[in-house]
MARDREN-101539 format. One record per residue (C-alpha): y, x, z; chain; residue in three letters. Coordinates in nm, 2 decimals, padded with zeros to 4 digits. Each point is the difference from the previous one (the first is absolute). Example, Ala and Ser with C-alpha at 12.3 -4.5 7.8 and 13.67 -1.06 7.14 Angstrom:
+--------+--------+--------+--------+--------+
:     yy :     xx :     zz : chaine : residu :
+--------+--------+--------+--------+--------+
: -00.45 :  01.23 :  00.78 :      A :    ALA :
:  00.34 :  00.14 : -00.07 :      A :    SER :
+--------+--------+--------+--------+--------+
END
This chain:
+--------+--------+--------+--------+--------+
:     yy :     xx :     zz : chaine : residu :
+--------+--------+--------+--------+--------+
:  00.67 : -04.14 :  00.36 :      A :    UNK :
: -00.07 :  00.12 :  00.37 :      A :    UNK :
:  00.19 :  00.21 :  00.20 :      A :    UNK :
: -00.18 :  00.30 : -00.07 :      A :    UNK :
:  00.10 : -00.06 : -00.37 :      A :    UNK :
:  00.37 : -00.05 :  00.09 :      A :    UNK :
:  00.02 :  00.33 :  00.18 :      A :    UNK :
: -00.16 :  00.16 : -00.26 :      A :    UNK :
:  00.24 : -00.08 : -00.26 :      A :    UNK :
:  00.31 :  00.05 :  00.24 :      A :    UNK :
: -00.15 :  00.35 :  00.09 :      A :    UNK :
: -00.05 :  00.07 : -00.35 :      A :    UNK :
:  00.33 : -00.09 : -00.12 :      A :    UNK :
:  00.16 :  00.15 :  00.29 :      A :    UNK :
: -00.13 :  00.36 : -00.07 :      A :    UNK :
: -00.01 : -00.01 : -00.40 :      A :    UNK :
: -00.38 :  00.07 :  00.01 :      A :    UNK :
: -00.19 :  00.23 :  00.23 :      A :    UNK :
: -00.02 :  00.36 : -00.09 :      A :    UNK :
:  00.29 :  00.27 : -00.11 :      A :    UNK :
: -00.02 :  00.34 : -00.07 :      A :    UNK :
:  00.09 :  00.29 :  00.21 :      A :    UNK :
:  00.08 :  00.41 :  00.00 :      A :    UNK :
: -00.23 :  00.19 :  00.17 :      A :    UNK :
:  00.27 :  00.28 : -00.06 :      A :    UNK :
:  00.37 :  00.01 :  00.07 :      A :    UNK :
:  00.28 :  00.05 : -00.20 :      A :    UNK :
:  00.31 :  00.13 :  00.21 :      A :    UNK :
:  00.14 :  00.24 : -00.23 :      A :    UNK :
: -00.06 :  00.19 : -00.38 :      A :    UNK :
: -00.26 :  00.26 :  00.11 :      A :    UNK :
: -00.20 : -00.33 :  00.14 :      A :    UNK :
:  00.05 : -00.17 : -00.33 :      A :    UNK :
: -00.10 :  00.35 : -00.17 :      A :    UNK :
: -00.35 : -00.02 :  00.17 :      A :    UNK :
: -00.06 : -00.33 : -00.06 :      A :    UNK :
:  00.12 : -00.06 : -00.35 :      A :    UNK :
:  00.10 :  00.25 : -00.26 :      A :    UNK :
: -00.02 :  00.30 :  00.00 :      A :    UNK :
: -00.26 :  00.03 :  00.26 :      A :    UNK :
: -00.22 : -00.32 : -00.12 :      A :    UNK :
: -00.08 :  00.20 : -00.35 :      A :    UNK :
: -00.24 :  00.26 :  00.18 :      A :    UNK :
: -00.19 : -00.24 :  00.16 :      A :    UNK :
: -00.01 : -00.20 : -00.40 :      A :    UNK :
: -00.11 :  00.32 : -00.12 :      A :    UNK :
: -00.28 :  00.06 :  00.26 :      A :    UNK :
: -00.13 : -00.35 :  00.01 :      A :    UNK :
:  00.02 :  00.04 : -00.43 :      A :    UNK :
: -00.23 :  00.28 :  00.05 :      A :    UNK :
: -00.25 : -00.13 :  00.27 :      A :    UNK :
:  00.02 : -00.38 :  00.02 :      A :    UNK :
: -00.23 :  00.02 :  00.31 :      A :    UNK :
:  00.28 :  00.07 :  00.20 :      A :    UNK :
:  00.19 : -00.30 : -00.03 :      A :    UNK :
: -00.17 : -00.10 :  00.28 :      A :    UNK :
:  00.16 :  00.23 :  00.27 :      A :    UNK :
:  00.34 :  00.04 : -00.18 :      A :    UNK :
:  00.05 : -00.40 : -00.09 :      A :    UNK :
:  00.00 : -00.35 :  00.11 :      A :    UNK :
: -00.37 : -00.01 : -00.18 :      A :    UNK :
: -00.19 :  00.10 :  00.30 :      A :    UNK :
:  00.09 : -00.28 :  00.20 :      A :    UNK :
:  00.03 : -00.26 : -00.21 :      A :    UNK :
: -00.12 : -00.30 : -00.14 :      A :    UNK :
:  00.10 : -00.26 : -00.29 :      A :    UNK :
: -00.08 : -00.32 :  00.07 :      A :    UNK :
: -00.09 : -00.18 : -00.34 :      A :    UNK :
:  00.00 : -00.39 : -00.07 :      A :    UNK :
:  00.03 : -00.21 : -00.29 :      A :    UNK :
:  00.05 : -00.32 :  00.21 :      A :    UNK :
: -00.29 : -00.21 : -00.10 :      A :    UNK :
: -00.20 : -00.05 :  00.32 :      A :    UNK :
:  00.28 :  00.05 :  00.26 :      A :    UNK :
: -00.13 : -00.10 :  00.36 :      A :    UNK :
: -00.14 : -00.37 : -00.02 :      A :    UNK :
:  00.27 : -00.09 : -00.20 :      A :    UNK :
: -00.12 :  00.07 : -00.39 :      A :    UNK :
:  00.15 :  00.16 : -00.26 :      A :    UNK :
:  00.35 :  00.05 :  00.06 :      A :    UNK :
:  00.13 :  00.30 : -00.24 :      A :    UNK :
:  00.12 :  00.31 :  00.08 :      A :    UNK :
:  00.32 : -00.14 :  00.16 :      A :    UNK :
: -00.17 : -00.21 :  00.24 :      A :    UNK :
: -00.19 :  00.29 :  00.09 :      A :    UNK :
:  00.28 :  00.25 :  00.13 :      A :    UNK :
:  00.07 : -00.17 :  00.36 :      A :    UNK :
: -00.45 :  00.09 :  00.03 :      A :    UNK :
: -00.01 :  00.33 : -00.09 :      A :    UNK :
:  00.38 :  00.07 :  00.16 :      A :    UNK :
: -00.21 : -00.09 :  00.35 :      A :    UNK :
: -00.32 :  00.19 : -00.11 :      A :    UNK :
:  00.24 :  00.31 : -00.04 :      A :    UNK :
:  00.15 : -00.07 :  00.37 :      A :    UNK :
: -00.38 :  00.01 :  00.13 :      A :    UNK :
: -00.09 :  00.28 : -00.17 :      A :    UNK :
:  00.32 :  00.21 :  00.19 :      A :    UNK :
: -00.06 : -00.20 :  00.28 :      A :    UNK :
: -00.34 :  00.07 :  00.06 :      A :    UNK :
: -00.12 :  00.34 : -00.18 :      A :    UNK :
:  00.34 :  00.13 : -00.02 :      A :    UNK :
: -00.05 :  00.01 : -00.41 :      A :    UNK :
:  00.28 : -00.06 : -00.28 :      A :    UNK :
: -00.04 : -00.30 : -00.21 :      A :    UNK :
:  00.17 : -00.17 : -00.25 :      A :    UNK :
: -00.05 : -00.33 : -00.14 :      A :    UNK :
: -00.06 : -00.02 : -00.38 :      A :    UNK :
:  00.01 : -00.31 : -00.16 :      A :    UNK :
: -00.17 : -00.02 : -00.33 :      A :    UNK :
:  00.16 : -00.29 : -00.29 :      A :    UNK :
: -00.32 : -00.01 : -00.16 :      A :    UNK :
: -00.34 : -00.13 :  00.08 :      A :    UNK :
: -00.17 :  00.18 : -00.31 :      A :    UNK :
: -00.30 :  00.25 :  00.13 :      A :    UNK :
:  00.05 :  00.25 : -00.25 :      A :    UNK :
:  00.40 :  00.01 :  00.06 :      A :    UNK :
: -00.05 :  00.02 :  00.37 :      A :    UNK :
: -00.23 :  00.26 :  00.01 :      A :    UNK :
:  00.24 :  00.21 : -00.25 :      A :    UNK :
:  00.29 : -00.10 :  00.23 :      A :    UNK :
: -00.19 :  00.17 :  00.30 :      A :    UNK :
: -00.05 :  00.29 : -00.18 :      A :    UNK :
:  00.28 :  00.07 : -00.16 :      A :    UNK :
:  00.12 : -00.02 :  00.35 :      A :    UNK :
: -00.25 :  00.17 :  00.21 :      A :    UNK :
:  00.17 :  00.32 :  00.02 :      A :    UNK :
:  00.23 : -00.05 :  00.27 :      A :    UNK :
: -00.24 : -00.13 :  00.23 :      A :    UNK :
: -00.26 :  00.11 :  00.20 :      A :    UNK :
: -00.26 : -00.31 :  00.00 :      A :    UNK :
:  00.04 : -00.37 : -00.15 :      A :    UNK :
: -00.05 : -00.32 :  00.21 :      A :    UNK :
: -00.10 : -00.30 : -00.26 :      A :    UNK :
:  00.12 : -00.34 :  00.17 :      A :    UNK :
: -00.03 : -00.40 : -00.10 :      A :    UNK :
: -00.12 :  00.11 : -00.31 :      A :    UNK :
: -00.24 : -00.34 : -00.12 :      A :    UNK :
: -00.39 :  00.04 : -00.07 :      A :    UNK :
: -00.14 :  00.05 : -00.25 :      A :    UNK :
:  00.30 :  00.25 : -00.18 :      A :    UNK :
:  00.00 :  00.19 :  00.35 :      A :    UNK :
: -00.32 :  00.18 :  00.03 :      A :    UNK :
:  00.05 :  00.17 : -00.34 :      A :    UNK :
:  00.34 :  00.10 :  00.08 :      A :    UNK :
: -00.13 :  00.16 :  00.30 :      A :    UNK :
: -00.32 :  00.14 : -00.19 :      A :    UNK :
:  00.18 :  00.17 : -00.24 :      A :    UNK :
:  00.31 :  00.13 :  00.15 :      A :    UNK :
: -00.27 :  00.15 :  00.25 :      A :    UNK :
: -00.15 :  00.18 : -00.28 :      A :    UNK :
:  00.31 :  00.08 : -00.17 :      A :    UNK :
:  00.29 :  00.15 :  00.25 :      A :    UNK :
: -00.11 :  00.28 :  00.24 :      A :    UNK :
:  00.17 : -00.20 :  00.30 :      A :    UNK :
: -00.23 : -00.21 :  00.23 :      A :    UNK :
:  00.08 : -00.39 : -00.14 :      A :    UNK :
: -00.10 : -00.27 :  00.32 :      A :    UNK :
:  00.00 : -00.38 : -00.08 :      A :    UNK :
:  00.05 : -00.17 :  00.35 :      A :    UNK :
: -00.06 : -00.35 : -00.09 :      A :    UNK :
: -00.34 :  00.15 : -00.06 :      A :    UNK :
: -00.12 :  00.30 :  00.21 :      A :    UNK :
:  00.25 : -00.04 :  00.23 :      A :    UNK :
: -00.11 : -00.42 :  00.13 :      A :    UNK :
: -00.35 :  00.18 : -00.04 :      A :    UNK :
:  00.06 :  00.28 :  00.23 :      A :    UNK :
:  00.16 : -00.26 :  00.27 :      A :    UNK :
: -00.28 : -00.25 : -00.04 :      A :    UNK :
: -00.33 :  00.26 :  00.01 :      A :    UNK :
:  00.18 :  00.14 :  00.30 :      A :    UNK :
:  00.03 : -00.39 :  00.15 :      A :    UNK :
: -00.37 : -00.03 : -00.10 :      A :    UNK :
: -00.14 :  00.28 :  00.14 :      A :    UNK :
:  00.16 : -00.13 :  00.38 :      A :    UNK :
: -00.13 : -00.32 : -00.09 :      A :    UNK :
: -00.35 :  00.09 : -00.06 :      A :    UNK :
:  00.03 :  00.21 :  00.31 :      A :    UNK :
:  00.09 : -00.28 :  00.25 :      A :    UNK :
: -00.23 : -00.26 : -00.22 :      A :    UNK :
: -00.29 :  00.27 :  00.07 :      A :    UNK :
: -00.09 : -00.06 : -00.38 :      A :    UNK :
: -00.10 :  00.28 : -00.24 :      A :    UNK :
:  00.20 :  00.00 : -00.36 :      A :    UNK :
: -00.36 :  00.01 : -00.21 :      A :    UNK :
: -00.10 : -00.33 :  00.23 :      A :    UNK :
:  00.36 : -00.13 : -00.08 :      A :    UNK :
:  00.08 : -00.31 : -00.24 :      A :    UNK :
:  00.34 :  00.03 : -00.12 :      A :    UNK :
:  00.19 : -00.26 : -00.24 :      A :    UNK :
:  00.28 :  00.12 : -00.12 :      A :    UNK :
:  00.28 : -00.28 : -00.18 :      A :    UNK :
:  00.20 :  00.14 : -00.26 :      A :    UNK :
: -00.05 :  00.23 : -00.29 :      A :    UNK :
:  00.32 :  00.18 : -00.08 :      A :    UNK :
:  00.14 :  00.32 :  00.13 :      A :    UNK :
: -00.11 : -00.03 :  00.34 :      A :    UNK :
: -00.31 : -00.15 : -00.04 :      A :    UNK :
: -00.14 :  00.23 : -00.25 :      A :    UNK :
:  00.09 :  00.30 :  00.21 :      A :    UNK :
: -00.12 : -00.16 :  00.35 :      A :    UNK :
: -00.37 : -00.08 : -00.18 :      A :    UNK :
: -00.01 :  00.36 : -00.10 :      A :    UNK :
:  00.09 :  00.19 :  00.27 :      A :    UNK :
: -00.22 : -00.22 :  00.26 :      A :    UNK :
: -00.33 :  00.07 : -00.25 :      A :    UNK :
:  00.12 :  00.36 : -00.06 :      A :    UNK :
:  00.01 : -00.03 :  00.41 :      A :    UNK :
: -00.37 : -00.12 :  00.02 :      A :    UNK :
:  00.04 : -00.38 :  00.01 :      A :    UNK :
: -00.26 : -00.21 : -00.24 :      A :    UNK :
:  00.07 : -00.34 :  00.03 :      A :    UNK :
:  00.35 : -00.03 : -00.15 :      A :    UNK :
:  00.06 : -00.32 : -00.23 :      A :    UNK :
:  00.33 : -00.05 : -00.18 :      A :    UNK :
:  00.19 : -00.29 : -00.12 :      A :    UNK :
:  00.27 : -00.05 : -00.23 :      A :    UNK :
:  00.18 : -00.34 : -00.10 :      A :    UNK :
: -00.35 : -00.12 : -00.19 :      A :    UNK :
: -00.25 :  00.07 :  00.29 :      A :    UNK :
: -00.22 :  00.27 :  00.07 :      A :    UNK :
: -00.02 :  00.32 : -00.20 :      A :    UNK :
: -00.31 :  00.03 : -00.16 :      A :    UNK :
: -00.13 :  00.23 : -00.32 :      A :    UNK :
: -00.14 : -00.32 : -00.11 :      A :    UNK :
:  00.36 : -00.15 : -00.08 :      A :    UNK :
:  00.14 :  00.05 : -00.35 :      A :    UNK :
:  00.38 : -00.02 :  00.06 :      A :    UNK :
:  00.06 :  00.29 :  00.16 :      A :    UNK :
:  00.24 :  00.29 : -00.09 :      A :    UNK :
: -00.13 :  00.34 :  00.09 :      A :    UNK :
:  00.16 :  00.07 :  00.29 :      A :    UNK :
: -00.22 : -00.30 :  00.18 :      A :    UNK :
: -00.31 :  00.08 : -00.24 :      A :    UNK :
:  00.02 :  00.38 :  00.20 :      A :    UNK :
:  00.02 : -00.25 :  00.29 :      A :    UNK :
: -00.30 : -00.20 : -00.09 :      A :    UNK :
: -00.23 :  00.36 : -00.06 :      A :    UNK :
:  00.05 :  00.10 :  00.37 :      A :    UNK :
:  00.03 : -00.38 :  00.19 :      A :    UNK :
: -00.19 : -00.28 :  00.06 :      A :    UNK :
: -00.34 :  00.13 : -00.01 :      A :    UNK :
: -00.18 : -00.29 :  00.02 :      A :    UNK :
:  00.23 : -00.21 : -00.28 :      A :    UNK :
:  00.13 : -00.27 :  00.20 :      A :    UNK :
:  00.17 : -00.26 : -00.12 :      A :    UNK :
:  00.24 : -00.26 :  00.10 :      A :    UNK :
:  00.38 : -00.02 :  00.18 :      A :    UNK :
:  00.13 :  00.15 :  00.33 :      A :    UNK :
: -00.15 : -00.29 :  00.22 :      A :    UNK :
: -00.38 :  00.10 : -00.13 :      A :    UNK :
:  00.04 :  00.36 :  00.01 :      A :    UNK :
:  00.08 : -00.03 :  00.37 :      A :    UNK :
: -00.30 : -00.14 :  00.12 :      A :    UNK :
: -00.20 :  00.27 :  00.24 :      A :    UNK :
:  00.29 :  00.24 : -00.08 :      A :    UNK :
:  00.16 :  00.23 :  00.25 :      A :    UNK :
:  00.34 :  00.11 : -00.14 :      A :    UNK :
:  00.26 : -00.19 : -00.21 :      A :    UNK :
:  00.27 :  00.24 : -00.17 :      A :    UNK :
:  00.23 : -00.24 : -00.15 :      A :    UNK :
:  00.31 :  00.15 : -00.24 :      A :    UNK :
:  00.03 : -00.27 : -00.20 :      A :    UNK :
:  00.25 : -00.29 :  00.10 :      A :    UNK :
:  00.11 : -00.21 :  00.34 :      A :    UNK :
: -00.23 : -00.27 :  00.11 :      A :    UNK :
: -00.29 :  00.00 : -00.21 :      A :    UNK :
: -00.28 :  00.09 :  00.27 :      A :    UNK :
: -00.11 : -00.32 :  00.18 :      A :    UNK :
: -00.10 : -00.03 :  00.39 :      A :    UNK :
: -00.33 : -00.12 : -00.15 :      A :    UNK :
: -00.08 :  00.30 : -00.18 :      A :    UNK :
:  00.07 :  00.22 :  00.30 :      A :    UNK :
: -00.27 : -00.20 :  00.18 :      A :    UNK :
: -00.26 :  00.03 : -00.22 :      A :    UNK :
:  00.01 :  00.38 :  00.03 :      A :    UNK :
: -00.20 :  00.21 :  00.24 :      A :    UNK :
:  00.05 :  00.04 :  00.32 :      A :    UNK :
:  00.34 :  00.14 :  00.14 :      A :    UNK :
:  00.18 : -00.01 : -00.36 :      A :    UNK :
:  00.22 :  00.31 : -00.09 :      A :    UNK :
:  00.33 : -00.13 : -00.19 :      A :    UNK :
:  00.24 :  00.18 : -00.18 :      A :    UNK :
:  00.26 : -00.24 : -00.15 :      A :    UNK :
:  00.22 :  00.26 : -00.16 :      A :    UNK :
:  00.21 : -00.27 : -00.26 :      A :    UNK :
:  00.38 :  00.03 :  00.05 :      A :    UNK :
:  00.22 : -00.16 :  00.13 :      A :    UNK :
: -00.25 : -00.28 :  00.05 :      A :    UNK :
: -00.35 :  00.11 :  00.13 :      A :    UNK :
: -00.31 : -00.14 : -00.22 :      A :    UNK :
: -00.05 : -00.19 :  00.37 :      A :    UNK :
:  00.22 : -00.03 :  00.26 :      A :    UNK :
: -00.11 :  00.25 :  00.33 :      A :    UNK :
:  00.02 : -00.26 :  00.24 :      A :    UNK :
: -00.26 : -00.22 : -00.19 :      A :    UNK :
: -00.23 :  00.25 : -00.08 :      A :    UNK :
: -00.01 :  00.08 :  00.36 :      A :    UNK :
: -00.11 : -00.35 :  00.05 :      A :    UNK :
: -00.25 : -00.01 : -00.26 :      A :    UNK :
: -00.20 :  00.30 :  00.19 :      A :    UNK :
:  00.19 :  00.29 : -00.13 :      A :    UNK :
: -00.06 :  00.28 :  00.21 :      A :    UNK :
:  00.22 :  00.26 : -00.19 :      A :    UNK :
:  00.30 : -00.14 : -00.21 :      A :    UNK :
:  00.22 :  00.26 : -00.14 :      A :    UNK :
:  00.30 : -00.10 : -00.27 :      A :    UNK :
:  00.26 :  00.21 : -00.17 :      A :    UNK :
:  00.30 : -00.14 :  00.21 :      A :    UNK :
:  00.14 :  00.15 :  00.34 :      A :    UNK :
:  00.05 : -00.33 :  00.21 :      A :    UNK :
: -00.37 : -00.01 :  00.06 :      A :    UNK :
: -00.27 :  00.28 :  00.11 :      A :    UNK :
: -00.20 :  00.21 : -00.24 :      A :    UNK :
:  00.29 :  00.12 : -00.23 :      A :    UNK :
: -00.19 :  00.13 : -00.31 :      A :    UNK :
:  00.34 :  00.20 : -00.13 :      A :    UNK :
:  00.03 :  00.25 : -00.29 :      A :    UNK :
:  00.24 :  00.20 :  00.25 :      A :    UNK :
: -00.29 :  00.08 :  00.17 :      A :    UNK :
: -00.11 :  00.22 : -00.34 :      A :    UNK :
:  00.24 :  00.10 : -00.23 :      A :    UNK :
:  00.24 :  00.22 :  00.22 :      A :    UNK :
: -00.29 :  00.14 :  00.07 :      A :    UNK :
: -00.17 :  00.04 : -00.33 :      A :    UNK :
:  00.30 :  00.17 : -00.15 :      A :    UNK :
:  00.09 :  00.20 :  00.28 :      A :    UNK :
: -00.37 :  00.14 : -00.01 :      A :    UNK :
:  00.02 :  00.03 : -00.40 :      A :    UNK :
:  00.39 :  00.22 :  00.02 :      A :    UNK :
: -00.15 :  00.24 :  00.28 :      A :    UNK :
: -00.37 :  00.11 : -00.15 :      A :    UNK :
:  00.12 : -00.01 : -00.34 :      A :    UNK :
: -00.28 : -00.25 : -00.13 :      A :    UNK :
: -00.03 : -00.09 : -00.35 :      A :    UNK :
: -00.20 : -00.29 :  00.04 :      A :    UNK :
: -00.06 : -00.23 :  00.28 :      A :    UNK :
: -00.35 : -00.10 : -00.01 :      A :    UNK :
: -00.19 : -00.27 :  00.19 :      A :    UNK :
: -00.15 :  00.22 :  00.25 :      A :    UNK :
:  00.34 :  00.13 :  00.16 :      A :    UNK :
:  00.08 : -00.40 : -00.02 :      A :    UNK :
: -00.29 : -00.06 :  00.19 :      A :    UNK :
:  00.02 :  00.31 :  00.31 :      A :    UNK :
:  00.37 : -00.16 : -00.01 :      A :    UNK :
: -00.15 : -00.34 :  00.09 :      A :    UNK :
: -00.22 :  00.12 :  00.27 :      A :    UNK :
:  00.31 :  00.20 :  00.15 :      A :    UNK :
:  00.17 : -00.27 :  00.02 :      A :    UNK :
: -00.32 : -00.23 :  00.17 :      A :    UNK :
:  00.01 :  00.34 :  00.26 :      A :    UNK :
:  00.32 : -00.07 :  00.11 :      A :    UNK :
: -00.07 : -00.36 :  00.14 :      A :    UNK :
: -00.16 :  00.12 :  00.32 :      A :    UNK :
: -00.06 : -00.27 :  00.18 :      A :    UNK :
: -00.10 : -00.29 : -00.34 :      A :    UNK :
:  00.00 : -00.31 :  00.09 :      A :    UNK :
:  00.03 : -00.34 : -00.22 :      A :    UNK :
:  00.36 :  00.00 :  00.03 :      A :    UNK :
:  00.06 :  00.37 : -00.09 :      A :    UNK :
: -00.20 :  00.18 : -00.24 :      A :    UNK :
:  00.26 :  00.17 : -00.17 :      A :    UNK :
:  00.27 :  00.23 :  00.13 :      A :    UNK :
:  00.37 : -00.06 :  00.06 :      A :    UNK :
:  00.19 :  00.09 : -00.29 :      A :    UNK :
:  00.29 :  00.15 :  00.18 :      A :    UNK :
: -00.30 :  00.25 :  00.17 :      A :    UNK :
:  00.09 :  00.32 : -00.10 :      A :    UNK :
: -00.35 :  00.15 : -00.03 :      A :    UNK :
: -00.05 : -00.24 : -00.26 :      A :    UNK :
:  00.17 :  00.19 : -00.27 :      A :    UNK :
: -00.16 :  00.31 :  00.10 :      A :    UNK :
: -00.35 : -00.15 :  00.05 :      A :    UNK :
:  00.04 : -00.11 : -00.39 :      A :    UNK :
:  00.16 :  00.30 : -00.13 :      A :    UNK :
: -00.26 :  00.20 :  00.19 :      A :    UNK :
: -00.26 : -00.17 : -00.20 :      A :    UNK :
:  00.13 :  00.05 : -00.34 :      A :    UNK :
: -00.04 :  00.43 : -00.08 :      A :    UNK :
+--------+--------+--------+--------+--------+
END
């Protein structure tokens, strides 16, 4: 355990967990009470009763979100349960207030059964004014999301899928800039085929990209395989034109980008060098990248971007969801669709004036970042 772990727990422990409630209103004396509890409290009931439209301005609802989690694919870590779970979304509420100045609670589901989570949500939905899916595992998550999209008139985000895809189109599109490459002429493997994956080969061919290849565990993604579940046969209909086959090290050859979100040290220096020229590398696997920066670097690398903050190229979800949400809660959006995802993205590529191969994405702590994203999403 390291010292960042030690602190961790100390800090936790210290402070009981990370968020609390607090009164926006104060209550000095009975007429205060009066207002904000009964009697007062039954008109508003009665007008909300009557037009439920107005929970919005005369409730919590308008600026909230729940954050939902059944604790199967929390961080790199696995399937942990719901328990395991709380200290993840406890900190995804603090960056939602922190950030986008939005109201979240952390809601930690004891089951990991599709239908009861998706009745769970709704049965819940009425308090809140958008739903943030998180470390929720593939294959069970994209028909959560599907259908509670469908089914609640609240905008639903997953962030281990559009939100890493967001992050990463917007790294991709500062990439391509300073590698003077166009997306059609780009080659793009991408290593992994669970939430993230799935969501990063869509929106970069719903972008304009037409070389994308995906890999899961077994190799490449092809419609020729037979054991796939039909999440990865959607997969296989809109990747890997030409149907390759064969394992990460083949797939590389004359390739330009590697998006690994798959697991630490399975891309070789080898593999790296038999790509083209100036090799774009996005080793996103956490805590351990699929390759470690300084030995990509090495290999030729000329952009290496990973999902930790000790090295350059952060790809962080911060940079979306406070936004995403924030954007949702303030144009009153049903649905968030790919194309606000995608103007998001570019936003965010805008902000980086100056791109170079240690900084193609914007400082979290920017504050035109959450405004650039919301901006996007209307």
């Amino acid at each position: 355990m390291n010292k960042t772990d030690l602190a961790s727990l100390k800090l936790h422990k210290k402070k009981g967990g990370k968020i609390e409630t607090k009164s926006k209103v104060y209550l000095k004396n009975k007429k205060d009470l009066s207002l904000a509890y009964t009697p007062g409290v039954g008109a508003v009931s009665s007008l909300l009763a009557k037009n439920n439209d107005l929970a919005k301005d005369y409730t919590l609802k308008g600026n909230s979100v729940a954050v939902i989690s059944d604790g199967s694919a929390v961080l790199g870590l696995g399937n942990l349960g719901a328990i395991g779970a709380i200290p993840v979304m406890e900190g995804k509420a603090i960056l939602f207030k922190k950030f986008a100045g939005i109201d979240a609670f952390p809601i930690c589901l004891d089951t990991q059964d599709t239908e009861e989570i998706i009745k769970t949500v709704k049965y819940i939905a009425p308090v809140f004014g958008a739903v943030n899916l998180e470390d929720i595992s593939a294959p069970r998550c994209f028909e959560i999301e599907e259908r509670l999209k469908k089914e609640l008139s609240i905008p639903v985000f997953h962030d281990d899928q559009h939100g890493t895809a967001l992050v990463v189109l917007s790294g991709l599109i500062n990439s391509l800039k300073i590698k003077k490459l166009k997306k059609e002429k780009a080659v793009v493997v991408i290593n992994g085929a669970g939430a993230a994956g799935t969501a990063i080969a869509k929106i970069l061919i719903k972008y304009g990209f037409r070389h994308v290849t995906v890999l899961d565990s077994v190799g490449i993604i092809s419609s020729e395989r037979k054991d796939l579940n039909e999440a990865k046969k959607e997969l296989a209909s809109i990747t890997n034109p030409r149907l390759s086959r064969g394992d990460l090290s083949s797939s590389l050859v004359g390739s330009d980008i590697f998006i690994g979100v798959s697991k630490g040290n399975v891309l070789k220096k080898e593999a790296i060098k038999s790509m083209n020229e100036k090799p774009v590398i996005f080793a996103l696997a956490n805590p351990v990248p699929e390759i470690n920066p300084l030995d990509a670097k090495k290999s030729g690398a000329f952009i290496v971007a990973t999902g930790r903050s000790d090295f350059p190229n952060q790809v962080n979800n911060i940079l979306a969801f406070p936004g995403v949400i924030r954007g949702a809660l303030d144009s009153g959006v049903r649905q968030i669709d790919d194309k606000m995802l995608i103007k998001a993205a570019e936003n965010l590529a805008l902000s980086v004036k100056r791109p170079n191969p240690d900084k193609i994405l914007p400082n979290p702590f920017d504050r035109k970042v959450v405004k650039l994203v919301a901006k996007a999403i209307k």
